[in-house]
C-alpha positions as a printed Julia matrix, in Angstrom:
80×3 Matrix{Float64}:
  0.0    0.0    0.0
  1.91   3.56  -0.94
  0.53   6.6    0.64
  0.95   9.66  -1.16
  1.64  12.72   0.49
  0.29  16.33  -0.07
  2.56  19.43  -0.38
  1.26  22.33   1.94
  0.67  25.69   1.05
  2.59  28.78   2.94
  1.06  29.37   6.73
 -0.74  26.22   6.28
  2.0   23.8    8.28
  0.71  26.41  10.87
 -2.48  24.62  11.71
 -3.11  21.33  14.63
 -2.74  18.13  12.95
 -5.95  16.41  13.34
 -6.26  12.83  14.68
 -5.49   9.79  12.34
 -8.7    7.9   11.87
 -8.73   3.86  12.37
 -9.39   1.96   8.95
 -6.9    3.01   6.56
 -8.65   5.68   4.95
 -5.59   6.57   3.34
 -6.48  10.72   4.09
 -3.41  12.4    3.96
 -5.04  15.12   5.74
 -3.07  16.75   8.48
  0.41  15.78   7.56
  3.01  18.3    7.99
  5.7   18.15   5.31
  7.4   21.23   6.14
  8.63  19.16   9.07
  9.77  16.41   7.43
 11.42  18.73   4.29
 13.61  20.55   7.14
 15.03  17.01   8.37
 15.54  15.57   4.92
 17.38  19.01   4.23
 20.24  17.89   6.92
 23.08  16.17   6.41
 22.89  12.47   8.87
 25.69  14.26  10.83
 23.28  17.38  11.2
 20.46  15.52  12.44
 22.59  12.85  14.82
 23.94  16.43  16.54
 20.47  17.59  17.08
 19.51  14.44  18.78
 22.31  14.69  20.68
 21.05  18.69  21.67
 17.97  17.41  22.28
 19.53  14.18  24.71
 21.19  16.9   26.73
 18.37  19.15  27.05
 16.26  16.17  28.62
 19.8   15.45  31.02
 19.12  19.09  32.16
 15.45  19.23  32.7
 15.97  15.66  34.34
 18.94  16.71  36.62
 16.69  19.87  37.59
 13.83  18.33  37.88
 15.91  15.57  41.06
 17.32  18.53  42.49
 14.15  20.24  42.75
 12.35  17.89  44.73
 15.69  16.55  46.97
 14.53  16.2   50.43
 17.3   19.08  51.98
 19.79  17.75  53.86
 19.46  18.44  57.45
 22.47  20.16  59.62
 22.14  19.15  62.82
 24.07  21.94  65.34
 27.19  20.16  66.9
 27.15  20.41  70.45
 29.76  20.32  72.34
């Protein structure tokens, strides 16, 4: 089964995607191309360093997200 796809028009990539329907209607409606054209237009090496951007970003929001809700470590005053 090919699927063809449709070009979109300027502004129109703009607009929510709607929802696949169940039974292979084959409607290409909602498909953003402009999306796909922009990956295809990188080199492997482009797109392998964006993943790699996009690894490190979730790191960060991870490693902020563990620090944020750390229990704080309790000082108790030493007595003496």
């Amino acid at each position: 089964m090919k699927t063809k796809l449709r070009e979109t028009s300027p502004g129109e990539s703009d607009r929510v995607p709607e929802p696949a329907t169940r039974g292979g209607s084959g409607s290409d409606e909602g498909i953003d191309l402009s999306l796909l054209g922009d990956s295809l237009s990188k080199t492997p090496w482009e797109r392998m360093q964006a993943n790699d951007d996009a690894l490190r970003f979730a790191d960060s929001l991870r490693a902020a997200m563990e620090k944020r809700n750390a229990k704080p470590e309790r000082t108790d005053p030493q007595t003496r």
